[in-house]
C-alpha positions as CSV (number, residue, x, y, z in Angstrom):
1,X,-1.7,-75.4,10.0
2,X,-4.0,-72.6,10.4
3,X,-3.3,-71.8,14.1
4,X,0.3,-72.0,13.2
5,X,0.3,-69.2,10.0
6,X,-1.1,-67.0,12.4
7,X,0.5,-67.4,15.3
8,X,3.8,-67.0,12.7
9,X,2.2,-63.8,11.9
10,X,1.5,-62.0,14.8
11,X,5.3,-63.0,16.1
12,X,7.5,-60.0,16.4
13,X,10.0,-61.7,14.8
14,X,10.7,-59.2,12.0
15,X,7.6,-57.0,12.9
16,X,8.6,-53.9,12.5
17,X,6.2,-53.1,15.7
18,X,4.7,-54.9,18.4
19,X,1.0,-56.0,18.5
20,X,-1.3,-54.6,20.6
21,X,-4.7,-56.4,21.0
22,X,-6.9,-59.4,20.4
23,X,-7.6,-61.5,17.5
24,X,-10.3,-63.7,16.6
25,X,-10.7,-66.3,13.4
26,X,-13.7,-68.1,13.2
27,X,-15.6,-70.6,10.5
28,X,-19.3,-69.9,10.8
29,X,-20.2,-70.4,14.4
30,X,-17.0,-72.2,15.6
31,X,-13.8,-70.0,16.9
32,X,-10.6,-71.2,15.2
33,X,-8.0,-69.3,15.9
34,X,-8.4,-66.8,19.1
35,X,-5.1,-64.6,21.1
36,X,-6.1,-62.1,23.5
37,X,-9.3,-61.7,25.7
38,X,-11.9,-61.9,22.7
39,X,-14.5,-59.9,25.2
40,X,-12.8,-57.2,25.9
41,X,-14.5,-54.4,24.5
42,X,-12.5,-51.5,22.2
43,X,-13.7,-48.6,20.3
44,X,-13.8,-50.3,16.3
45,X,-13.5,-47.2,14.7
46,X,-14.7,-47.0,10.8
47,X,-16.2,-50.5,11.4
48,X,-18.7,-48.8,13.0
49,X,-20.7,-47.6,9.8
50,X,-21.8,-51.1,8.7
51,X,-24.3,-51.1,11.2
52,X,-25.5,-47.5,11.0
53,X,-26.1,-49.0,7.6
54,X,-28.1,-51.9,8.5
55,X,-30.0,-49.2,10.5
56,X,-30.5,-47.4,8.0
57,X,-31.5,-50.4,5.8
58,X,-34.0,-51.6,8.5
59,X,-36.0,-48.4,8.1
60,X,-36.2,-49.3,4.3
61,X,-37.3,-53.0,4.8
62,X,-39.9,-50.8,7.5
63,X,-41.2,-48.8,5.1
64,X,-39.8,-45.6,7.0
65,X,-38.0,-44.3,3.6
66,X,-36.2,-45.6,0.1
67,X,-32.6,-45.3,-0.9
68,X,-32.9,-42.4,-3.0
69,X,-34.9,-40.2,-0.9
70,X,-33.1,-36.9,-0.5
71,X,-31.9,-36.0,3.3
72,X,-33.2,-33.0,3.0
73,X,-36.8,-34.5,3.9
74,X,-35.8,-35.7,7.1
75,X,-33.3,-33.0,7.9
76,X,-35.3,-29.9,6.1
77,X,-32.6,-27.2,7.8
78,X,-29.2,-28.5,6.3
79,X,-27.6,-26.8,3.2
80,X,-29.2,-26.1,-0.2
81,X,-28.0,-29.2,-1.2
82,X,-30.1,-31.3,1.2
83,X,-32.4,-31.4,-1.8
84,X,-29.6,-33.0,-3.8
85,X,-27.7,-35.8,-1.7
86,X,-30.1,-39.2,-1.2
87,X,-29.8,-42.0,1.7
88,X,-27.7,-43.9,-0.6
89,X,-25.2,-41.1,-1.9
90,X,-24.3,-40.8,1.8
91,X,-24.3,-44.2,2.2
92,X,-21.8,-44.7,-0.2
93,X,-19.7,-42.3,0.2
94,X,-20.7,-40.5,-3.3
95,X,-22.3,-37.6,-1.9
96,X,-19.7,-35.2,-1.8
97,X,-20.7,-33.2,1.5
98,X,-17.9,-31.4,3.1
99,X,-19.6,-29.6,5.5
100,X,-22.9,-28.4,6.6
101,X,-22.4,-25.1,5.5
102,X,-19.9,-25.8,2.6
103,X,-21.0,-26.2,-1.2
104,X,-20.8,-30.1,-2.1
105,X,-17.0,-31.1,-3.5
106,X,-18.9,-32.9,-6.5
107,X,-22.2,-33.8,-8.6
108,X,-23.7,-35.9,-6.1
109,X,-23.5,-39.2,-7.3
110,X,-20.4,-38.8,-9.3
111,X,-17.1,-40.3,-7.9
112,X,-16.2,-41.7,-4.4
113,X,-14.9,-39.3,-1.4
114,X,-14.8,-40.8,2.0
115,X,-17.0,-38.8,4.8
116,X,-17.4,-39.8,8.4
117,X,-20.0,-36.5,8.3
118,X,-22.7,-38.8,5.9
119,X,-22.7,-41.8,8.6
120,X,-23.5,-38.7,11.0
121,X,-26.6,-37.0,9.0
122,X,-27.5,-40.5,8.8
123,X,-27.8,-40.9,12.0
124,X,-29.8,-37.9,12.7
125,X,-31.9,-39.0,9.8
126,X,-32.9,-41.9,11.7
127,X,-33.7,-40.4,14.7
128,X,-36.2,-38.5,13.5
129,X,-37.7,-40.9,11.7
130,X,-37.8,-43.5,14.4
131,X,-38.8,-40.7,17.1
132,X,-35.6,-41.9,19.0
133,X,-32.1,-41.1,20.0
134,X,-29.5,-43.1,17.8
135,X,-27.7,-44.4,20.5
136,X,-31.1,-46.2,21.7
137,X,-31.5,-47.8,18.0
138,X,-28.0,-49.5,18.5
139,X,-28.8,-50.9,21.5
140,X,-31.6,-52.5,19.7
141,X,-29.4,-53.2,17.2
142,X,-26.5,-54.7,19.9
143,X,-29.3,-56.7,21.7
144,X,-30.7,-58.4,18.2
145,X,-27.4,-59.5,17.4
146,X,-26.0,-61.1,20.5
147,X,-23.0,-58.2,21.2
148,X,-22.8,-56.8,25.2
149,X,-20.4,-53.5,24.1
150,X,-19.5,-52.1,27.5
151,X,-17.0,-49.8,28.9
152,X,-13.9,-49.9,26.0
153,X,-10.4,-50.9,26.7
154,X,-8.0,-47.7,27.1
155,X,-6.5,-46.2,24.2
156,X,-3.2,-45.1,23.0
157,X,-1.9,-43.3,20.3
158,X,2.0,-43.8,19.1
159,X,3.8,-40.2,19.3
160,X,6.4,-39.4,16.4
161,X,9.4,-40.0,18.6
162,X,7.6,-43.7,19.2
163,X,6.3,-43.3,22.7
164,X,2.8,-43.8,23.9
165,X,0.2,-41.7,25.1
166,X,-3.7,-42.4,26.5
167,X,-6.4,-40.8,25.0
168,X,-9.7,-40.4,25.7
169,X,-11.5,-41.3,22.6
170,X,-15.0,-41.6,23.6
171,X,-14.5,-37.6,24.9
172,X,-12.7,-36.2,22.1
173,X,-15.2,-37.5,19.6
174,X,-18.4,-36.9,21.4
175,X,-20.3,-36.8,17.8
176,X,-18.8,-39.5,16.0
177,X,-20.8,-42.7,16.9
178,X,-22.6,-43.4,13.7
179,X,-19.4,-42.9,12.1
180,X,-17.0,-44.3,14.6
181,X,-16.6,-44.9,17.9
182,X,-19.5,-47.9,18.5
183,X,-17.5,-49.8,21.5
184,X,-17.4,-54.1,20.7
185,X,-15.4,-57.2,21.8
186,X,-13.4,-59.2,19.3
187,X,-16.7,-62.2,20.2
188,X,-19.4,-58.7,19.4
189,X,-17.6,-58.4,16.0
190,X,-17.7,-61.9,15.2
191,X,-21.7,-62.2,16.1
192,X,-22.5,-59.1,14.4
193,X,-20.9,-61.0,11.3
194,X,-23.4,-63.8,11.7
195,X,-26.2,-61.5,12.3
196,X,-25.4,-59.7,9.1
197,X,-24.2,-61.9,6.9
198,X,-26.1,-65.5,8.0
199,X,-29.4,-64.3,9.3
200,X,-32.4,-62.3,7.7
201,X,-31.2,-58.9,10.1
202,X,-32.2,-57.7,6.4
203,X,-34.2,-58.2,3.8
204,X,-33.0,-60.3,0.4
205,X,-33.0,-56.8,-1.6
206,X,-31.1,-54.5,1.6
207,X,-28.5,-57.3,1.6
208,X,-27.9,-56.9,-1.8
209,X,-28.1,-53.2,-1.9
210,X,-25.6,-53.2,1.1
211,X,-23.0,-56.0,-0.7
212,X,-22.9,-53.7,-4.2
213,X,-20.2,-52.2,-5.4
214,X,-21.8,-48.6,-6.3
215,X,-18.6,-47.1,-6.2
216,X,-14.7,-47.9,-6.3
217,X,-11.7,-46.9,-3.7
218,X,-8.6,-47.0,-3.8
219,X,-7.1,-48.8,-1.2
220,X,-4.0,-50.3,0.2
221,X,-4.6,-53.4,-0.7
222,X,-5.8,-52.1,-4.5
223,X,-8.7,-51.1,-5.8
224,X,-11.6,-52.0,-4.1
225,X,-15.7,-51.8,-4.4
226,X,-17.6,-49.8,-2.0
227,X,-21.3,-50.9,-1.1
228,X,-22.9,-49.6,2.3
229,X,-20.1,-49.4,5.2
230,X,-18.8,-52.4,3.3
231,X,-15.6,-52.2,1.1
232,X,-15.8,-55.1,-1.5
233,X,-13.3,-57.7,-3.2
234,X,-14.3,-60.8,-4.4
235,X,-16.3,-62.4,-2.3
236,X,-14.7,-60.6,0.8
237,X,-17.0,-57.9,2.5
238,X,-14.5,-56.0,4.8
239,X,-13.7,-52.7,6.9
240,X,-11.0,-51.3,8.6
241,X,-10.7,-48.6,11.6
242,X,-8.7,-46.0,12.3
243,X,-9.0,-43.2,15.3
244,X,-7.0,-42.0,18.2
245,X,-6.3,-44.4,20.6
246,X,-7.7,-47.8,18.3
247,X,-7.5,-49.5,15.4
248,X,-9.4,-52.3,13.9
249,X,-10.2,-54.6,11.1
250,X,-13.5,-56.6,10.4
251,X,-13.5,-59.3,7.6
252,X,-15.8,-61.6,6.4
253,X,-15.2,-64.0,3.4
254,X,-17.1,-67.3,2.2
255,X,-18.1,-67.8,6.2
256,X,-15.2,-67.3,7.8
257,X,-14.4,-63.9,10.2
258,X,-11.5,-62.2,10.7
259,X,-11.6,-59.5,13.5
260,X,-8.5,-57.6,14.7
261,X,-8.6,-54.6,17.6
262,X,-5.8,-52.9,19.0
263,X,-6.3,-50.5,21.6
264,X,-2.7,-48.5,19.9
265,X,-3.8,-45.9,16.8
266,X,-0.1,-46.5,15.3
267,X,1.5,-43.4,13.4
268,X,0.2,-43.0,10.2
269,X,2.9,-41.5,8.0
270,X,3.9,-45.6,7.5
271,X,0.5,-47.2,6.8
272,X,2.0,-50.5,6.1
273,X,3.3,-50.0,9.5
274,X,0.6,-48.8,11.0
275,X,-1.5,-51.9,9.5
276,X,1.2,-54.3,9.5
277,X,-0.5,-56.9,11.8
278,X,-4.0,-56.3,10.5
279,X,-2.9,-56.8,7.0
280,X,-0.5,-59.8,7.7
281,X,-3.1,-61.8,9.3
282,X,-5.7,-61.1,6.5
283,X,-2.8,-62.3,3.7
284,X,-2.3,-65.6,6.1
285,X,-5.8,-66.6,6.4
286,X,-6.0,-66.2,2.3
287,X,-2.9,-68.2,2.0
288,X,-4.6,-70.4,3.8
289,X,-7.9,-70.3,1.6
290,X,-5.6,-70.4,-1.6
291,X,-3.6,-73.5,-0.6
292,X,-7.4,-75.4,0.4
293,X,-5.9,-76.3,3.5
Protein backbone atom coordinates (compact mmCIF):
# COMPACT_ATOMS: atom_id res chain seq x y z
CA UNK A 1 0.00 0.00 0.00
CA UNK A 2 2.70 2.27 0.80
CA UNK A 3 4.83 1.78 -2.36
CA UNK A 4 1.67 2.31 -4.24
CA UNK A 5 0.53 5.97 -2.51
CA UNK A 6 3.73 7.08 -3.52
CA UNK A 7 4.34 5.81 -6.67
CA UNK A 8 0.50 7.47 -7.24
CA UNK A 9 2.10 10.53 -6.10
CA UNK A 10 4.99 11.18 -7.97
CA UNK A 11 2.89 10.15 -11.38
CA UNK A 12 2.47 13.02 -13.66
CA UNK A 13 -0.77 12.21 -14.02
CA UNK A 14 -2.32 15.64 -13.04
CA UNK A 15 1.12 17.07 -11.89
CA UNK A 16 1.18 20.18 -12.84
CA UNK A 17 5.15 19.59 -13.49
CA UNK A 18 7.38 16.82 -14.01
CA UNK A 19 9.63 15.36 -11.19
CA UNK A 20 13.03 15.71 -11.26
CA UNK A 21 15.10 13.55 -8.84
CA UNK A 22 15.30 10.79 -6.29
CA UNK A 23 13.24 9.77 -3.45
CA UNK A 24 13.92 7.72 -0.51
CA UNK A 25 11.29 6.39 2.44
CA UNK A 26 12.69 4.54 5.02
CA UNK A 27 11.49 2.91 8.62
CA UNK A 28 14.53 3.14 10.96
CA UNK A 29 17.24 1.33 9.19
CA UNK A 30 15.22 -0.49 6.50
CA UNK A 31 14.53 1.42 2.84
CA UNK A 32 10.81 1.20 2.08
CA UNK A 33 10.02 2.98 -0.63
CA UNK A 34 13.20 4.12 -3.00
CA UNK A 35 12.88 5.88 -7.14
CA UNK A 36 15.90 7.21 -8.51
CA UNK A 37 19.67 6.53 -7.73
CA UNK A 38 19.52 7.11 -3.87
CA UNK A 39 23.56 7.82 -4.04
CA UNK A 40 23.66 10.30 -6.19
CA UNK A 41 24.85 13.24 -4.62
CA UNK A 42 22.93 16.87 -4.96
CA UNK A 43 23.43 20.17 -3.34
CA UNK A 44 20.32 19.96 -0.23
CA UNK A 45 20.14 23.43 0.13
CA UNK A 46 18.56 24.87 3.56
CA UNK A 47 18.84 21.23 4.86
CA UNK A 48 22.11 22.06 5.22
CA UNK A 49 21.84 24.14 8.57
CA UNK A 50 20.87 21.09 10.77
CA UNK A 51 24.17 19.95 10.80
CA UNK A 52 26.01 23.26 11.15
CA UNK A 53 23.79 23.03 14.23
CA UNK A 54 24.83 19.75 15.47
CA UNK A 55 28.37 21.42 15.01
CA UNK A 56 27.59 23.97 16.76
CA UNK A 57 25.98 21.75 19.47
CA UNK A 58 29.02 19.55 19.65
CA UNK A 59 31.16 22.45 20.75
CA UNK A 60 28.63 22.89 23.59
CA UNK A 61 28.56 19.10 24.78
CA UNK A 62 32.76 19.96 24.41
CA UNK A 63 32.71 22.57 26.56
CA UNK A 64 34.06 25.01 23.72
CA UNK A 65 30.99 27.59 24.53
CA UNK A 66 27.10 27.79 25.83
CA UNK A 67 24.03 28.84 23.92
CA UNK A 68 23.80 32.23 25.03
CA UNK A 69 27.25 33.27 24.65
CA UNK A 70 27.24 36.42 22.50
CA UNK A 71 29.14 36.04 18.89
CA UNK A 72 30.86 38.77 19.50
CA UNK A 73 33.43 36.73 21.70
CA UNK A 74 34.41 34.66 19.01
CA UNK A 75 34.04 37.08 16.18
CA UNK A 76 35.30 40.39 18.23
CA UNK A 77 35.38 42.61 14.74
CA UNK A 78 31.60 42.24 13.55
CA UNK A 79 29.06 45.10 14.26
CA UNK A 80 28.21 46.80 17.61
CA UNK A 81 25.75 44.30 17.97
CA UNK A 82 28.09 41.38 18.18
CA UNK A 83 27.68 42.09 21.90
CA UNK A 84 23.91 41.57 21.54
CA UNK A 85 23.15 38.43 19.28
CA UNK A 86 23.99 34.85 21.23
CA UNK A 87 24.77 31.25 19.53
CA UNK A 88 21.25 30.50 20.04
CA UNK A 89 19.54 33.80 18.60
CA UNK A 90 21.42 32.81 15.39
CA UNK A 91 20.52 29.53 15.70
CA UNK A 92 17.14 30.19 15.68
CA UNK A 93 16.66 32.44 13.45
CA UNK A 94 15.70 35.27 16.20
CA UNK A 95 18.64 37.29 15.87
CA UNK A 96 17.65 39.84 13.60
CA UNK A 97 21.09 40.44 11.67
CA UNK A 98 20.73 41.82 8.22
CA UNK A 99 24.08 42.49 7.50
CA UNK A 100 27.43 42.88 8.88
CA UNK A 101 27.37 46.39 8.67
CA UNK A 102 23.56 47.02 9.01
CA UNK A 103 21.75 47.83 12.42
CA UNK A 104 19.86 44.49 13.60
CA UNK A 105 15.97 44.47 12.11
CA UNK A 106 14.77 43.70 15.75
CA UNK A 107 15.44 43.23 19.72
CA UNK A 108 17.45 40.27 19.50
CA UNK A 109 15.49 37.57 20.71
CA UNK A 110 12.17 39.02 19.78
CA UNK A 111 10.34 37.42 16.77
CA UNK A 112 11.46 35.01 13.97
CA UNK A 113 13.22 36.31 10.64
CA UNK A 114 14.89 33.73 8.44
CA UNK A 115 18.86 34.43 7.81
CA UNK A 116 21.12 32.18 5.79
CA UNK A 117 23.88 35.01 7.14
CA UNK A 118 23.58 33.46 11.11
CA UNK A 119 24.39 29.66 9.79
CA UNK A 120 27.43 31.67 8.17
CA UNK A 121 28.84 33.66 11.39
CA UNK A 122 28.25 30.35 12.81
CA UNK A 123 30.39 28.82 10.93
CA UNK A 124 33.16 31.20 11.31
CA UNK A 125 32.44 30.98 14.94
CA UNK A 126 33.42 27.45 14.93
CA UNK A 127 36.41 27.71 13.19
CA UNK A 128 37.89 29.72 15.43
CA UNK A 129 37.06 27.93 18.11
CA UNK A 130 38.05 24.53 16.81
CA UNK A 131 41.42 26.17 15.24
CA UNK A 132 39.96 24.69 11.89
CA UNK A 133 38.46 25.41 8.52
CA UNK A 134 34.58 24.57 8.59
CA UNK A 135 34.60 22.58 5.69
CA UNK A 136 37.21 20.13 7.59
CA UNK A 137 34.59 19.90 10.70
CA UNK A 138 31.95 18.57 8.15
CA UNK A 139 34.03 16.11 6.98
CA UNK A 140 34.30 14.99 10.47
CA UNK A 141 30.98 15.41 10.74
CA UNK A 142 30.17 13.37 7.17
CA UNK A 143 32.63 10.64 8.26
CA UNK A 144 30.82 10.13 11.90
CA UNK A 145 27.67 9.71 10.31
CA UNK A 146 28.20 7.18 7.53
CA UNK A 147 27.47 9.96 4.39
CA UNK A 148 30.32 9.96 1.28
CA UNK A 149 28.99 13.62 -0.25
CA UNK A 150 31.01 13.76 -3.48
CA UNK A 151 30.84 15.70 -6.60
CA UNK A 152 26.83 16.91 -6.86
CA UNK A 153 24.52 16.14 -9.66
CA UNK A 154 24.10 19.22 -12.21
CA UNK A 155 21.64 21.76 -11.50
CA UNK A 156 18.90 23.56 -13.28
CA UNK A 157 16.82 26.27 -12.66
CA UNK A 158 13.22 26.65 -14.52
CA UNK A 159 13.23 30.11 -16.60
CA UNK A 160 9.87 32.13 -16.61
CA UNK A 161 8.93 31.04 -20.09
CA UNK A 162 9.39 27.27 -18.55
CA UNK A 163 12.67 26.22 -20.16
CA UNK A 164 15.74 25.02 -18.36
CA UNK A 165 19.01 26.33 -17.76
CA UNK A 166 22.38 24.79 -15.84
CA UNK A 167 23.83 26.48 -13.13
CA UNK A 168 26.68 26.31 -11.37
CA UNK A 169 25.71 26.41 -7.76
CA UNK A 170 28.62 25.46 -5.94
CA UNK A 171 30.38 28.68 -7.88
CA UNK A 172 27.79 31.16 -7.46
CA UNK A 173 27.52 30.64 -3.85
CA UNK A 174 31.15 30.21 -2.86
CA UNK A 175 30.16 31.38 0.89
CA UNK A 176 27.11 29.65 1.61
CA UNK A 177 28.01 26.13 2.93
CA UNK A 178 27.01 26.44 6.55
CA UNK A 179 23.94 27.83 5.29
CA UNK A 180 23.44 25.84 2.12
CA UNK A 181 25.06 24.20 -0.31
CA UNK A 182 26.48 20.85 1.85
CA UNK A 183 26.46 18.22 -1.18
CA UNK A 184 24.50 14.53 0.04
CA UNK A 185 22.85 11.49 -1.55
CA UNK A 186 19.24 10.65 -0.97
CA UNK A 187 21.18 7.21 1.32
CA UNK A 188 23.66 10.51 3.14
CA UNK A 189 20.29 12.19 4.16
CA UNK A 190 18.74 9.15 5.36
CA UNK A 191 22.00 8.21 7.64
CA UNK A 192 22.42 11.54 8.77
CA UNK A 193 18.73 11.06 10.20
CA UNK A 194 19.82 8.10 12.12
CA UNK A 195 22.91 9.74 13.34
CA UNK A 196 20.92 12.55 14.60
CA UNK A 197 17.88 11.42 15.61
CA UNK A 198 18.83 7.54 16.87
CA UNK A 199 22.37 7.84 18.16
CA UNK A 200 24.05 9.90 20.96
CA UNK A 201 25.77 12.41 17.90
CA UNK A 202 24.50 14.77 20.92
CA UNK A 203 24.04 14.95 24.20
CA UNK A 204 20.40 14.36 25.98
CA UNK A 205 20.24 18.30 26.76
CA UNK A 206 21.69 19.47 22.84
CA UNK A 207 19.00 17.12 21.50
CA UNK A 208 16.51 18.76 23.34
CA UNK A 209 17.73 22.27 22.81
CA UNK A 210 17.94 21.42 19.02
CA UNK A 211 14.07 19.69 18.88
CA UNK A 212 12.55 23.09 20.80
CA UNK A 213 10.33 25.12 19.44
CA UNK A 214 11.98 28.70 20.49
CA UNK A 215 10.30 30.35 17.94
CA UNK A 216 7.25 30.07 15.37
CA UNK A 217 7.12 30.33 11.33
CA UNK A 218 4.84 30.64 9.18
CA UNK A 219 4.88 28.16 6.65
CA UNK A 220 3.15 26.58 3.75
CA UNK A 221 2.03 24.01 5.41
CA UNK A 222 0.83 26.43 8.60
CA UNK A 223 2.36 27.50 11.35
CA UNK A 224 5.24 25.78 12.40
CA UNK A 225 7.94 25.62 15.52
CA UNK A 226 11.41 26.50 14.81
CA UNK A 227 14.27 24.78 17.09
CA UNK A 228 17.94 24.63 15.58
CA UNK A 229 17.95 24.12 11.68
CA UNK A 230 14.87 22.03 12.58
CA UNK A 231 11.28 23.34 11.77
CA UNK A 232 8.78 21.51 14.16
CA UNK A 233 5.19 19.93 14.04
CA UNK A 234 4.10 17.40 16.14
CA UNK A 235 6.40 14.96 16.40
CA UNK A 236 7.80 15.76 12.88
CA UNK A 237 11.36 17.36 12.82
CA UNK A 238 11.71 18.63 9.12
CA UNK A 239 13.54 21.05 6.50
CA UNK A 240 13.19 22.02 3.16
CA UNK A 241 15.79 23.53 0.48
CA UNK A 242 15.62 25.84 -1.93
CA UNK A 243 18.65 27.42 -4.23
CA UNK A 244 19.48 27.76 -7.81
CA UNK A 245 19.78 24.72 -9.59
CA UNK A 246 18.19 22.23 -6.41
CA UNK A 247 15.64 21.66 -4.21
CA UNK A 248 15.14 19.39 -1.37
CA UNK A 249 13.15 18.12 1.58
CA UNK A 250 14.35 16.23 4.69
CA UNK A 251 11.74 14.69 7.10
CA UNK A 252 11.83 12.71 9.94
CA UNK A 253 8.74 11.65 12.05
CA UNK A 254 8.26 8.78 14.75
CA UNK A 255 11.37 6.84 12.89
CA UNK A 256 10.52 7.04 9.63
CA UNK A 257 12.61 9.39 6.79
CA UNK A 258 11.39 11.14 4.07
CA UNK A 259 14.12 12.62 1.78
CA UNK A 260 13.33 14.23 -1.64
CA UNK A 261 16.21 16.06 -4.08
CA UNK A 262 15.69 17.38 -7.31
CA UNK A 263 18.47 18.69 -9.09
CA UNK A 264 15.52 21.53 -10.90
CA UNK A 265 15.13 24.92 -8.52
CA UNK A 266 11.36 25.23 -9.91
CA UNK A 267 10.02 28.89 -10.38
CA UNK A 268 9.04 30.27 -7.30
CA UNK A 269 6.19 32.76 -8.04
CA UNK A 270 3.88 29.23 -7.70
CA UNK A 271 5.27 27.59 -4.43
CA UNK A 272 2.74 24.98 -4.52
CA UNK A 273 4.19 24.30 -7.81
CA UNK A 274 7.41 24.69 -7.18
CA UNK A 275 6.94 22.13 -4.10
CA UNK A 276 4.31 20.17 -5.53
CA UNK A 277 6.14 16.72 -5.40
CA UNK A 278 7.97 17.44 -2.14
CA UNK A 279 4.70 18.32 -0.47
CA UNK A 280 2.56 15.47 -2.12
CA UNK A 281 4.78 12.75 -1.00
CA UNK A 282 5.04 14.20 2.67
CA UNK A 283 0.86 14.35 2.70
CA UNK A 284 0.95 10.48 1.30
CA UNK A 285 3.25 9.09 3.81
CA UNK A 286 0.93 10.84 6.68
CA UNK A 287 -2.10 9.45 5.03
CA UNK A 288 -0.43 6.56 5.39
CA UNK A 289 0.50 7.13 9.18
CA UNK A 290 -3.19 8.40 9.78
CA UNK A 291 -4.96 5.30 8.21
CA UNK A 292 -2.19 2.85 10.60
CA UNK A 293 -1.57 1.08 7.57
Amino acid sequence: MLSLALAAALSLDGGPRPFAGVVLVAKGRDITFSQGDIDRPYVVGSVSKQLTAALVLQGVDDGLWQLDDPIGRYLPTLAPWKAQVTLKMLLSHSSGVVAPDKPLAFTPGSQFRYSNLGYQLLAKALARVRAKPFSTLLAGLYRQCAMLGGKPIEGFEEQPGGSLTPVDTLALMPNDLASGTMVASARDLWHWNLCLHQSPLLSRASYAAMTTAWQQRPYRWGPMGYGFGLQLKGSEASHSGYLPGYESLLSFDKGQTLVVLENVSWQLGDIGRAFYYEDALRNALSAEDNHGT
